[in-house]
VEXFIRO-166696 format. One record per atom (N, C-alpha, C, O): residue number from 1; residue in three letters; atom name; x, y, z. Coordinates in steps of 0.02 Angstrom, whole numbers. Each point is the difference from the previous one (the first is absolute). Layout:
<nodes>
+-----+---------+-------+--------+--------+--------+
: num : residuo : atomo :     px :     py :     pz :
+-----+---------+-------+--------+--------+--------+
: NUM :     ALA :    CA :      X :      Y :      Z :
...
+-----+---------+-------+--------+--------+--------+
</nodes>
This chain:
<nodes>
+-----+---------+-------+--------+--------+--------+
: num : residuo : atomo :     px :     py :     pz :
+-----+---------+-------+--------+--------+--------+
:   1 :     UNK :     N :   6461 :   4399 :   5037 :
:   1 :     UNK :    CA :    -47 :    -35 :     42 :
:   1 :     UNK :     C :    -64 :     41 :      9 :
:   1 :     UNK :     O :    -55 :    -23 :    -14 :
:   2 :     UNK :     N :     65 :     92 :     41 :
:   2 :     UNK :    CA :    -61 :     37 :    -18 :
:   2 :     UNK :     C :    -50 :      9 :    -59 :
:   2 :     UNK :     O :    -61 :      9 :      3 :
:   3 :     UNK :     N :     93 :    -14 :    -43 :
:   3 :     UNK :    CA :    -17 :      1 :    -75 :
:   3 :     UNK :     C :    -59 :    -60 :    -24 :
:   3 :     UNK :     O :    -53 :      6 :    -30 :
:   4 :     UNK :     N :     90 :    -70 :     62 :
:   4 :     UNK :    CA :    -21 :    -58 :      2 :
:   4 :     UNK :     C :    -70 :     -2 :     39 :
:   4 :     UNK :     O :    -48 :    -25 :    -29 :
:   5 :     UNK :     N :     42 :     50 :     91 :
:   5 :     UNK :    CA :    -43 :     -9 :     29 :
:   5 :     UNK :     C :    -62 :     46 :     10 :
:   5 :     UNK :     O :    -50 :     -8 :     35 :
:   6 :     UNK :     N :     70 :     68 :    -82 :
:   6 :     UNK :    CA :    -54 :     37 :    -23 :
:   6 :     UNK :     C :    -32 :    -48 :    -58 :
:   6 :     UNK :     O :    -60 :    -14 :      1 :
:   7 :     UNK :     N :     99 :     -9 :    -48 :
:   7 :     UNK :    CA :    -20 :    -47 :    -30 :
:   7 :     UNK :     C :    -67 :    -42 :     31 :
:   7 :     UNK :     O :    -58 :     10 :    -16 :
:   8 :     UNK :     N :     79 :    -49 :     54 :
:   8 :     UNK :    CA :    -41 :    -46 :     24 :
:   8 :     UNK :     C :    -68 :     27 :     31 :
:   8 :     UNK :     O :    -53 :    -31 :     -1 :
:   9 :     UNK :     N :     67 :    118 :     38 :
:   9 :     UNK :    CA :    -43 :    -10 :     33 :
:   9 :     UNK :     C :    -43 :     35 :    -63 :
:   9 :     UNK :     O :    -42 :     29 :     35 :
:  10 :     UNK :     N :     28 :    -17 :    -86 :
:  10 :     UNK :    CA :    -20 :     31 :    -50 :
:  10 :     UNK :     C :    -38 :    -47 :    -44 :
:  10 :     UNK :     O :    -51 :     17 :    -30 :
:  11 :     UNK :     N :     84 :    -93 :     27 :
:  11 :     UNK :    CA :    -44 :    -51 :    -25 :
:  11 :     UNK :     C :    -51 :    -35 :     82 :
:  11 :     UNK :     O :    -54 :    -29 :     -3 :
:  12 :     UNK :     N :     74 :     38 :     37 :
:  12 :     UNK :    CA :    -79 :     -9 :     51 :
:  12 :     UNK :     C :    -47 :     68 :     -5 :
:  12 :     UNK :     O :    -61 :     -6 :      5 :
:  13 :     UNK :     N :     85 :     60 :    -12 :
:  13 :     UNK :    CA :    -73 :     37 :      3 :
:  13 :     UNK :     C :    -13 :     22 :    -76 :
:  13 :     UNK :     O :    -28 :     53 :    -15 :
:  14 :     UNK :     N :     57 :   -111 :    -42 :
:  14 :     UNK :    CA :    -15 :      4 :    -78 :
:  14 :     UNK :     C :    -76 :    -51 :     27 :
:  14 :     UNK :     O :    -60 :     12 :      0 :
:  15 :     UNK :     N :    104 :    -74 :     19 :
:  15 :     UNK :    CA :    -59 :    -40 :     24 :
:  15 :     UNK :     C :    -63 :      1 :     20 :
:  15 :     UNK :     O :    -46 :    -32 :    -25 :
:  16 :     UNK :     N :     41 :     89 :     95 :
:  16 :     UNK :    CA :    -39 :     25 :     29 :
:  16 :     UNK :     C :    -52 :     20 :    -29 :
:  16 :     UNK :     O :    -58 :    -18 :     10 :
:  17 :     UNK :     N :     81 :     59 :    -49 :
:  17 :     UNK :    CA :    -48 :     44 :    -44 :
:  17 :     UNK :     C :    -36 :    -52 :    -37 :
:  17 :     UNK :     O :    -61 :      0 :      3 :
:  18 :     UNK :     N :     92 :    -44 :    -39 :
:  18 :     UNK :    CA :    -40 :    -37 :    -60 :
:  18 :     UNK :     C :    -53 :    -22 :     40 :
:  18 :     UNK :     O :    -54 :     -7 :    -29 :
:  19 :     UNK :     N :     58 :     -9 :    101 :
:  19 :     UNK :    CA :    -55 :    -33 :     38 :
:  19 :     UNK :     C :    -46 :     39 :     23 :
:  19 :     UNK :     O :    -45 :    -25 :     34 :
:  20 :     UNK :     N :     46 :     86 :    -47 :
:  20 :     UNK :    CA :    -27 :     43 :     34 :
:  20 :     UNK :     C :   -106 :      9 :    -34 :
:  20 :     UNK :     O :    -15 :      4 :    -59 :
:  21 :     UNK :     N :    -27 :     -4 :    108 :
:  21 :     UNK :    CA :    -75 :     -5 :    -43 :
:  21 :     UNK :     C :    -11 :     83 :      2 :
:  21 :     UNK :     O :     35 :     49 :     15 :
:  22 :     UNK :     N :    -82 :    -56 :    -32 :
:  22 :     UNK :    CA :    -37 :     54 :    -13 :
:  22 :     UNK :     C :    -23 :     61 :     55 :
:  22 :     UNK :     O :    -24 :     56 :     -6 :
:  23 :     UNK :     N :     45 :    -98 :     62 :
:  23 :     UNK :    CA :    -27 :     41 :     53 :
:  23 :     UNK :     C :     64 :     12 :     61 :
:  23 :     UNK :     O :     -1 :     29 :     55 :
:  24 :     UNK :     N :     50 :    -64 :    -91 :
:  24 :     UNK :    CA :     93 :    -17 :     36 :
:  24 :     UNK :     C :     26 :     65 :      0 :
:  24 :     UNK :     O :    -12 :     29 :    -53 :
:  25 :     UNK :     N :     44 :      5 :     96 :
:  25 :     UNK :    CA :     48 :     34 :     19 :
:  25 :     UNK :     C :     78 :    -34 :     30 :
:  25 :     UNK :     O :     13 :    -31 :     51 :
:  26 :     UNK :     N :     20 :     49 :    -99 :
:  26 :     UNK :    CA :     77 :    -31 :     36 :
:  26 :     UNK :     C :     40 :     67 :      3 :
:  26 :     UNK :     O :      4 :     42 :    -45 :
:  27 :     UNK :     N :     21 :    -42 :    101 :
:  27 :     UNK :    CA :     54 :     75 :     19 :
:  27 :     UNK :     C :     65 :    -33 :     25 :
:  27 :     UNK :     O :      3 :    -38 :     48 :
:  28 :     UNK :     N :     33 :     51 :    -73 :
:  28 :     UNK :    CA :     78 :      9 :    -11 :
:  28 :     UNK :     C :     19 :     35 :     37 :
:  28 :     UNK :     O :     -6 :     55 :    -27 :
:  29 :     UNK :     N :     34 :    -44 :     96 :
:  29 :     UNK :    CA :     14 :     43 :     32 :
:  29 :     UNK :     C :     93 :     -3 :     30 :
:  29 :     UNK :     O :     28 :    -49 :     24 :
:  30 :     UNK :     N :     -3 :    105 :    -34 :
:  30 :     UNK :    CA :     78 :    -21 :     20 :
:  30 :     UNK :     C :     11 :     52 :     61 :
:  30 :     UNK :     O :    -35 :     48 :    -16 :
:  31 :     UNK :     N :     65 :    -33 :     74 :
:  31 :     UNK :    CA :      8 :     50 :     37 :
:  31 :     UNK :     C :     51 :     23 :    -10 :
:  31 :     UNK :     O :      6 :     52 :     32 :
:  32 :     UNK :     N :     52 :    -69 :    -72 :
:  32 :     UNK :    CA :     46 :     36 :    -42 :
:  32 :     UNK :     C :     26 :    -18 :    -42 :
:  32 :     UNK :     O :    -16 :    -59 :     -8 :
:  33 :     UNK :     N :     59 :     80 :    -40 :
:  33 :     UNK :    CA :     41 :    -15 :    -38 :
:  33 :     UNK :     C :     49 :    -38 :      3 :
:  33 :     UNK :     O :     24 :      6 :     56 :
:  34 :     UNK :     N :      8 :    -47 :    -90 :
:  34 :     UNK :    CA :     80 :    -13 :     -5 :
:  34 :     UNK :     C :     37 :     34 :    -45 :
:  34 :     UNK :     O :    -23 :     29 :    -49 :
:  35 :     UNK :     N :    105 :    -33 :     71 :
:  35 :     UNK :    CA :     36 :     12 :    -37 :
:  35 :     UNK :     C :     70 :    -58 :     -8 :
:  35 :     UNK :     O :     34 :    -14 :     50 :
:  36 :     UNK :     N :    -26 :     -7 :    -97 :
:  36 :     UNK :    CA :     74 :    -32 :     14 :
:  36 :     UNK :     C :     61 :     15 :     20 :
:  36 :     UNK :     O :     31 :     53 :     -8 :
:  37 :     UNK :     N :    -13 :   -108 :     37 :
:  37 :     UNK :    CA :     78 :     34 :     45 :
:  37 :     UNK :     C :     48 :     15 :    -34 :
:  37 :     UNK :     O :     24 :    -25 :    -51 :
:  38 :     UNK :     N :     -4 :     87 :     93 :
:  38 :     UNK :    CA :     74 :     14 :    -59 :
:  38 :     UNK :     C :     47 :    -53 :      4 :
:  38 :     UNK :     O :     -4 :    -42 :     44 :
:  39 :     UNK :     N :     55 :     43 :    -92 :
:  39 :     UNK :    CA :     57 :    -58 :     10 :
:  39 :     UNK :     C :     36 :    -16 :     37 :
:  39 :     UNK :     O :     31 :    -53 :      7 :
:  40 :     UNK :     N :    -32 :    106 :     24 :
:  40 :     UNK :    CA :     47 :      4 :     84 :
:  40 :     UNK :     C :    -43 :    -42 :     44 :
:  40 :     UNK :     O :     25 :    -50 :     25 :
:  41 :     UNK :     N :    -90 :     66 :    -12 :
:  41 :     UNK :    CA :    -42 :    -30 :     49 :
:  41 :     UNK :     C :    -17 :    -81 :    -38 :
:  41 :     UNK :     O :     -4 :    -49 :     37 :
:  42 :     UNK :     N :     -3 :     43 :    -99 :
:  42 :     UNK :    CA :    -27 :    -61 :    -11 :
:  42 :     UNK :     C :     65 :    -66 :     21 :
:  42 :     UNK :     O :    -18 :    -59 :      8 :
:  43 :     UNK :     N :     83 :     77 :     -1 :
:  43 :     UNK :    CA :     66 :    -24 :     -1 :
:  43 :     UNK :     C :    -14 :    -11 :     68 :
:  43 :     UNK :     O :    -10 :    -60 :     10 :
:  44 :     UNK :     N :      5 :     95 :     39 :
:  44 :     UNK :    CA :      1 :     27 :     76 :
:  44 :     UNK :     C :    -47 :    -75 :      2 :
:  44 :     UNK :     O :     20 :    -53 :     23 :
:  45 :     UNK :     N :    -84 :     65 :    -53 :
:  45 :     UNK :    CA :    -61 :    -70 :     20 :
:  45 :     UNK :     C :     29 :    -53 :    -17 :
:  45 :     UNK :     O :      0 :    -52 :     32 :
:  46 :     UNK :     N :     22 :     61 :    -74 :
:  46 :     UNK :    CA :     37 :    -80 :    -44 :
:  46 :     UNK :     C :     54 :    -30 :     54 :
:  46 :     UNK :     O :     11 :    -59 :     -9 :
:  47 :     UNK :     N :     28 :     91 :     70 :
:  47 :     UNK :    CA :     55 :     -5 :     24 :
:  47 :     UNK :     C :    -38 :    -13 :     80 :
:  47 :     UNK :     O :     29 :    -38 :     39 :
:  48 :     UNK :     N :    -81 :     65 :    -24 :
:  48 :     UNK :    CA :    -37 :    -12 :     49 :
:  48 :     UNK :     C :    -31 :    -51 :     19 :
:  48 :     UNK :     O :    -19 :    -21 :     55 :
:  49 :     UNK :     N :     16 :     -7 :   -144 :
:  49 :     UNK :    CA :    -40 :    -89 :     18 :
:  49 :     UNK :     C :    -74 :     18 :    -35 :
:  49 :     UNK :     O :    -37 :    -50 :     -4 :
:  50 :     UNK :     N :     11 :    104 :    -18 :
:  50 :     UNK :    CA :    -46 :     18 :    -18 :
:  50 :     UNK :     C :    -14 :     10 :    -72 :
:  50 :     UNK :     O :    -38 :     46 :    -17 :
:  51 :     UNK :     N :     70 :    -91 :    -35 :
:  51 :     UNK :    CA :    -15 :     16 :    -73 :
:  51 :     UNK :     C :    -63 :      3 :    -21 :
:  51 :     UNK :     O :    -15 :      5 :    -60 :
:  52 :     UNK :     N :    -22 :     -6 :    100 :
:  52 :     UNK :    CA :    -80 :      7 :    -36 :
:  52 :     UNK :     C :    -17 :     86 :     21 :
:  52 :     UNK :     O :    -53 :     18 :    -25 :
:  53 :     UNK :     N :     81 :     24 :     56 :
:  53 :     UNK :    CA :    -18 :     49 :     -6 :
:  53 :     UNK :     C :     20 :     54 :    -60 :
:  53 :     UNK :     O :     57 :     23 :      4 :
:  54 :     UNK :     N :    -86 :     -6 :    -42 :
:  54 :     UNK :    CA :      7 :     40 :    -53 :
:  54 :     UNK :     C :    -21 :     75 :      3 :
:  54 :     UNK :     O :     22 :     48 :    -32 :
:  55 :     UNK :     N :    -73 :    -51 :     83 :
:  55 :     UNK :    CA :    -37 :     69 :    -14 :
:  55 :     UNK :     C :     -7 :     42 :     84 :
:  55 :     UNK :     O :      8 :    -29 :     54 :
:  56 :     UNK :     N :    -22 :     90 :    -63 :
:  56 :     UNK :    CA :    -29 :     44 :     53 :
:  56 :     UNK :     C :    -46 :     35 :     -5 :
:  56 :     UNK :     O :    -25 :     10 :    -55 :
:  57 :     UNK :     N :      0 :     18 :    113 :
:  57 :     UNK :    CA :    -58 :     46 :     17 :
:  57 :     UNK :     C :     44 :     85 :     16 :
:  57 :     UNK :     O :    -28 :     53 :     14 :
:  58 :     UNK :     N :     89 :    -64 :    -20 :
:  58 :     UNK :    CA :     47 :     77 :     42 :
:  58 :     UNK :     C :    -22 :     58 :    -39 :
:  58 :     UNK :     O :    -36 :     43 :     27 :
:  59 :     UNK :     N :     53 :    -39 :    -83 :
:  59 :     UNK :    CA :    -25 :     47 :    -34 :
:  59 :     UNK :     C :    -56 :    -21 :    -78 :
:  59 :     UNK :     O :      5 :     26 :    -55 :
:  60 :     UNK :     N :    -48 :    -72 :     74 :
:  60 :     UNK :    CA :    -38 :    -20 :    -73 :
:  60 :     UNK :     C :    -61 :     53 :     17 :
:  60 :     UNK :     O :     -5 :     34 :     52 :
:  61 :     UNK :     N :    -33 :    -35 :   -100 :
:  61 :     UNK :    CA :    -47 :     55 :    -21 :
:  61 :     UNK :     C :    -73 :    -38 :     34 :
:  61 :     UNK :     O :     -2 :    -61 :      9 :
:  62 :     UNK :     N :    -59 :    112 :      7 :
:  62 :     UNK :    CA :    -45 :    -20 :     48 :
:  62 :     UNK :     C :    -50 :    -60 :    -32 :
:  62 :     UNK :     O :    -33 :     -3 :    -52 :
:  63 :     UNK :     N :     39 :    -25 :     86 :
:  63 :     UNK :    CA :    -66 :    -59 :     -2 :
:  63 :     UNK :     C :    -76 :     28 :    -59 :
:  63 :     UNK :     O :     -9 :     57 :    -21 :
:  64 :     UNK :     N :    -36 :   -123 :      8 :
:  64 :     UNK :    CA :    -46 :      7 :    -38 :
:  64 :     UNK :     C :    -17 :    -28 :     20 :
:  64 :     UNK :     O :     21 :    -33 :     47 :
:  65 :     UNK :     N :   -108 :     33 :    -94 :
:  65 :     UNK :    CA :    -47 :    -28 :     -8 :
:  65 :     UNK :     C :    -21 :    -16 :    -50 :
:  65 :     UNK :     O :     -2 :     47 :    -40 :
:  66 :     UNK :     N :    -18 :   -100 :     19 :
:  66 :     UNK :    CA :    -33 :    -20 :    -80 :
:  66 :     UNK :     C :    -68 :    -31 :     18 :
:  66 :     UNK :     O :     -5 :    -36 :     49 :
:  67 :     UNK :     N :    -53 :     51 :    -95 :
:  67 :     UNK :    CA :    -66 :     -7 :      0 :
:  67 :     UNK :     C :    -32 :    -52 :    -71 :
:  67 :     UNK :     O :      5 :     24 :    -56 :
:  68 :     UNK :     N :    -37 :    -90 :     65 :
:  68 :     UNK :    CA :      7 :    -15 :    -51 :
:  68 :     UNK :     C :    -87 :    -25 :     23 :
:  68 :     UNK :     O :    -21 :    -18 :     56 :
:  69 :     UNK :     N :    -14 :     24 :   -123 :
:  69 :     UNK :    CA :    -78 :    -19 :      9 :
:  69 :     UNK :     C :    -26 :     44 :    -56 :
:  69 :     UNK :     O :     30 :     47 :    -26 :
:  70 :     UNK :     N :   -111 :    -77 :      8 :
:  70 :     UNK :    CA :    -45 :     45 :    -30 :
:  70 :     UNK :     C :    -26 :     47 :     35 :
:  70 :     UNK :     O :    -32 :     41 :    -32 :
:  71 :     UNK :     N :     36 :    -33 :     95 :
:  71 :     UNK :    CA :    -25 :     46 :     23 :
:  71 :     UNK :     C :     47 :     74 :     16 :
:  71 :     UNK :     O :    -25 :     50 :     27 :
:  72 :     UNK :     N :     90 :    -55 :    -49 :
:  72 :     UNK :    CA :     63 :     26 :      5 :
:  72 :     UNK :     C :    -12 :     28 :    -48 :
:  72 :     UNK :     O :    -16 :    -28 :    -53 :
:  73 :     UNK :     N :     22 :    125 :     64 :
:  73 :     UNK :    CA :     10 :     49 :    -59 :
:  73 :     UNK :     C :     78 :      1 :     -8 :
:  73 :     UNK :     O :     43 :     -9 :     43 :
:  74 :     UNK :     N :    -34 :     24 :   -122 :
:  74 :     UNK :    CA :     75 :      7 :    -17 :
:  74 :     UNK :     C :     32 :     51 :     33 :
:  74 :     UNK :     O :    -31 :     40 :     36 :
:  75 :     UNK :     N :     86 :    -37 :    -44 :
:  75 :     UNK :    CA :     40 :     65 :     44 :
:  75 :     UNK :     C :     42 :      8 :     63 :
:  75 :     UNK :     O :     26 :    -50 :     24 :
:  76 :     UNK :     N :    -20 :     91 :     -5 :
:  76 :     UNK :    CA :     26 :     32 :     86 :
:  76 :     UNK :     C :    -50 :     52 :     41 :
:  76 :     UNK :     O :     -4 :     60 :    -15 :
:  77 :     UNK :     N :    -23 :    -82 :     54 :
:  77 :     UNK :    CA :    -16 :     45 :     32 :
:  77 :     UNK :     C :     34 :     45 :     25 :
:  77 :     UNK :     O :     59 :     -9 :     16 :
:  78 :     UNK :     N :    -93 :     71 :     -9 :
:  78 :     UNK :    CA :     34 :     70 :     22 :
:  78 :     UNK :     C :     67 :      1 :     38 :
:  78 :     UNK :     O :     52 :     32 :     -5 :
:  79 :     UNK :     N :    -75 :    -81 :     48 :
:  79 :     UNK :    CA :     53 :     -8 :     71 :
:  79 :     UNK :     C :    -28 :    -53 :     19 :
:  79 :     UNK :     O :    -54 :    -21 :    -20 :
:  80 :     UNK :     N :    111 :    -19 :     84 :
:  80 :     UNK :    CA :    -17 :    -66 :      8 :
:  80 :     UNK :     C :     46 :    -13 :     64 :
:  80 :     UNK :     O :     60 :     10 :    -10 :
:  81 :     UNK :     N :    -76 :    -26 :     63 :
:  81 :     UNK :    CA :     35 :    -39 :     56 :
:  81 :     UNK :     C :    -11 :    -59 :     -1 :
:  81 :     UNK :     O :    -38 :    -29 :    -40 :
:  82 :     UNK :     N :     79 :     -3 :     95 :
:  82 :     UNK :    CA :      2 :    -59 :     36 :
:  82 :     UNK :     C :    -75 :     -6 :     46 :
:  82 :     UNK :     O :    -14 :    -59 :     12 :
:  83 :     UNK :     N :    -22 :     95 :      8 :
:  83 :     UNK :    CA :    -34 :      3 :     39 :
:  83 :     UNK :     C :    -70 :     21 :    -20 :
:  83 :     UNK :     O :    -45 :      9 :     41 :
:  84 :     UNK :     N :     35 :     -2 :   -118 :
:  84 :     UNK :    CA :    -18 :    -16 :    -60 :
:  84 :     UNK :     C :    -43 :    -72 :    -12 :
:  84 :     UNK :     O :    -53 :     -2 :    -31 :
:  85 :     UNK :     N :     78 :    -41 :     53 :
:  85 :     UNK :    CA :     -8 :    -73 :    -37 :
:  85 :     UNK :     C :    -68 :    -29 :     52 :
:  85 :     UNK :     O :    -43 :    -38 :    -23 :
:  86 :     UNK :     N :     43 :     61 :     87 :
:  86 :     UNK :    CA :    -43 :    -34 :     59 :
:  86 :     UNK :     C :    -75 :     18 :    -41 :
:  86 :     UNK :     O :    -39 :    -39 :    -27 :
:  87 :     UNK :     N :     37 :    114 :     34 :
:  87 :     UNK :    CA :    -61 :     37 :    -50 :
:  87 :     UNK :     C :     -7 :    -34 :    -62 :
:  87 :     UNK :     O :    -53 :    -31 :      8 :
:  88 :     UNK :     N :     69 :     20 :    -56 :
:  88 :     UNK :    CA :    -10 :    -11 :    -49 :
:  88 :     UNK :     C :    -14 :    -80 :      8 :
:  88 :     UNK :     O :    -52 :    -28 :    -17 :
:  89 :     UNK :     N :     96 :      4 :     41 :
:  89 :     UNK :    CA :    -15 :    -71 :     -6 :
:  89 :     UNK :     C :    -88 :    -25 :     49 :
:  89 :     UNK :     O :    -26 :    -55 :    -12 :
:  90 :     UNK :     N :     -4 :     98 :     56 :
:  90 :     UNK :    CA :    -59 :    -11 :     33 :
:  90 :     UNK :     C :    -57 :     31 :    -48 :
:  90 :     UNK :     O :    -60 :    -13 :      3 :
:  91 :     UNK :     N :     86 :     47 :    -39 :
:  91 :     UNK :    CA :    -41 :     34 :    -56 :
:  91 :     UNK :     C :    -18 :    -58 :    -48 :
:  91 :     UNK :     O :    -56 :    -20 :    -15 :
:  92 :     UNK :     N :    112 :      1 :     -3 :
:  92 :     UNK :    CA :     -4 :    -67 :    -58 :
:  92 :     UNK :     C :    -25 :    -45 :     25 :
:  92 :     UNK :     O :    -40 :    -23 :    -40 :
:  93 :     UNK :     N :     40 :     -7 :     88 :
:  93 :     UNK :    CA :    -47 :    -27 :     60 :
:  93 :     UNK :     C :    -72 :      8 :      7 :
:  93 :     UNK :     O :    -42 :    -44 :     14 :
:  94 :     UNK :     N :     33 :    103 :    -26 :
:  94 :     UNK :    CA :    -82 :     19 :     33 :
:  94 :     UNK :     C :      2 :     -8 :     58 :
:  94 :     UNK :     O :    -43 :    -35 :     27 :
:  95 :     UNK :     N :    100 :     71 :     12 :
:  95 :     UNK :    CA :    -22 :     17 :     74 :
:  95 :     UNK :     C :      9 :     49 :     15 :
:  95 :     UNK :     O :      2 :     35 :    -50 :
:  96 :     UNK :     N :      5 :     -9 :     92 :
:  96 :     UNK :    CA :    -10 :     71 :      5 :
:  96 :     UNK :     C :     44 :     42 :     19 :
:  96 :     UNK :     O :     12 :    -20 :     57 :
:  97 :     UNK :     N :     31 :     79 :    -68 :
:  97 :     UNK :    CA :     51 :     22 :     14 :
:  97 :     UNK :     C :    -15 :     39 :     51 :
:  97 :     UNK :     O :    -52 :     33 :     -5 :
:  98 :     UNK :     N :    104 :    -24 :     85 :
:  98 :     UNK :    CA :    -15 :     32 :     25 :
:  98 :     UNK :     C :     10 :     68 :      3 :
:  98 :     UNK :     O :     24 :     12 :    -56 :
:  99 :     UNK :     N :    -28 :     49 :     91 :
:  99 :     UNK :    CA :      8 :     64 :    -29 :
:  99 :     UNK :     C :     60 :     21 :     42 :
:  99 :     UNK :     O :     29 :     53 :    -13 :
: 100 :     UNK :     N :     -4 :   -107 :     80 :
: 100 :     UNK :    CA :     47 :     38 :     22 :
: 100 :     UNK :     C :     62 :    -48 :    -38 :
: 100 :     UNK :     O :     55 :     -2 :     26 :
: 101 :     UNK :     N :    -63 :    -20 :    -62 :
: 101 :     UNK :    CA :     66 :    -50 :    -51 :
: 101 :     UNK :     C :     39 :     74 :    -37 :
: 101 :     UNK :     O :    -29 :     47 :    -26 :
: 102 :     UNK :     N :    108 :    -57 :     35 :
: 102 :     UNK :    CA :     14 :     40 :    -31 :
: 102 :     UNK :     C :      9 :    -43 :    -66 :
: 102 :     UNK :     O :    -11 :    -59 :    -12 :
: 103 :     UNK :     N :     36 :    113 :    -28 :
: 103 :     UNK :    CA :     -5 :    -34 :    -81 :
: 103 :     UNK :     C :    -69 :     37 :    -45 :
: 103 :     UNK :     O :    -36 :     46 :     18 :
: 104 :     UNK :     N :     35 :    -72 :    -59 :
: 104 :     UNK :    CA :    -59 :      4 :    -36 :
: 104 :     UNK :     C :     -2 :    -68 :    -80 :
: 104 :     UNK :     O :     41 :    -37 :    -26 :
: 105 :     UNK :     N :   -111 :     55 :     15 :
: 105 :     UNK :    CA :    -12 :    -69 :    -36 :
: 105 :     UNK :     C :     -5 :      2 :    -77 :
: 105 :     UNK :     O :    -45 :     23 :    -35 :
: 106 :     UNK :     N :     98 :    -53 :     18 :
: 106 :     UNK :    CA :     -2 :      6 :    -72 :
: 106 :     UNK :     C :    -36 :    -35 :    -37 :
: 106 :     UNK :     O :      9 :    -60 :     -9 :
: 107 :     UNK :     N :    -60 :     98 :    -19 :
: 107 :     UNK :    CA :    -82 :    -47 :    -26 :
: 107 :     UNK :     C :     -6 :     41 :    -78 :
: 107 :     UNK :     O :    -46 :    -13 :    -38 :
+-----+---------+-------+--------+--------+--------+
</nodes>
């Protein structure tokens, strides 16, 4: 089921992109990871009344960000928070970042 629905969400931001102009920024943002349930736990959901749960947040690996546009350099920046995205996104904006924002702006 996880599998599946990475699926899906992978053909909406295939989509996204094709729509995207010249001056479009689309960000992909996840605040964490999943992982799928072990077989013990996926049995446990199935018995709970809950067969649509497949996946967890307990131990999956940290959240991202994806950057898609012409104005988007290739790569990873150095380092990158959550707290990251406010800055950058007022930047891409043309407004103005403030100086007591923590984060900084990936430009």
């Amino acid at each position: 089921m996880l599998n599946q629905y990475y699926g899906f969400i992978d053909t909406l931001v295939g989509r996204e992109i094709e729509r995207l102009g010249p001056d479009d920024l689309l960000l992909v943002v996840s605040a964490f990871g999943m992982e799928p349930l072990s077989p013990g736990k996926r049995v446990l959901e199935i018995i709970a009344g809950n067969p649509q749960i497949s996946g967890t947040h307990e131990r999956a690996p940290d959240g991202f960000v994806l950057a898609f546009g012409a104005n988007v350099a290739p790569g990873r920046p150095p380092r990158a928070s959550v707290v990251d995205l406010a800055p950058t996104i007022l930047y891409f904006l043309g407004l103005p970042v403030g100086r007591d924002m923590d984060g900084f702006c990936a430009n």
